[in-house]
N, C-alpha and C positions, 0 to 999 in steps of 0.2 A: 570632738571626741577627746577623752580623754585618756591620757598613758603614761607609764612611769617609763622613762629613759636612762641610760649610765652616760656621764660625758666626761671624755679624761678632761683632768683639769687644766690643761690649755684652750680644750675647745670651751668648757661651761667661762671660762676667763674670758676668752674672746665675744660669745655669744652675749654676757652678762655686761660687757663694755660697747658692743653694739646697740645694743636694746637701751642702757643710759644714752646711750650719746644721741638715742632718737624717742627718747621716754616714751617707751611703750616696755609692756611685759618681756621677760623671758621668751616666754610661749609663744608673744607673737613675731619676737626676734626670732627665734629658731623655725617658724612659720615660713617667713618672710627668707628669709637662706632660703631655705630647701623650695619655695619656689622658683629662688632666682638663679639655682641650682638647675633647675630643670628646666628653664628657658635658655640658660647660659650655649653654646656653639662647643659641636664635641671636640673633643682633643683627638686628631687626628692619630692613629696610630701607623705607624711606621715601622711594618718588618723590618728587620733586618734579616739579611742574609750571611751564610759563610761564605767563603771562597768556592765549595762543591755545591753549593744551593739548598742546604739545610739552614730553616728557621733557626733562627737566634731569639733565647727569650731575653729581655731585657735582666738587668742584674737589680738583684733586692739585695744582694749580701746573704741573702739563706741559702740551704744548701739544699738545692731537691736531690733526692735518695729514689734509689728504686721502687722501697715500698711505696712511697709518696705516688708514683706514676701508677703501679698496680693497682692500688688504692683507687686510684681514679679510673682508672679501665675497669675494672671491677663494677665501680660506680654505674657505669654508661652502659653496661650490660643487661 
């Protein structure tokens, strides 16, 4: 099949030094990931708790807002 993709330029870096370093295409480097991707062992997640047994989301440095949450109940409705 064929598709057009966007890949920041770290990942087309990495992908494009893959695929040299095993001379085959692009295409079949970025194949060849997301297979090994989807065979790879999940990453366990691990709640956290507070001290009164409210979920903890982990921290990304953004800031979630109320809209953000209504937005999403909203969504689920």
């Amino acid at each position: 099949m064929r598709t057009t993709i966007n890949l920041d330029d770290k990942t087309h870096e990495f992908a494009s030094v893959y695929a040299a370093a095993r001379g085959i295409t692009l295409s079949a480097a970025i194949a060849e990931l997301i297979r090994k991707a989807e065979t790879a062992p999940p990453i366990p997640l691990a709640i956290r708790r507070s001290p009164d047994g409210l979920p903890l989301l982990p921290r990304t440095g953004k800031v979630l807002t109320t809209e953000m949450v209504k937005a999403l109940s909203e969504d689920e409705l």
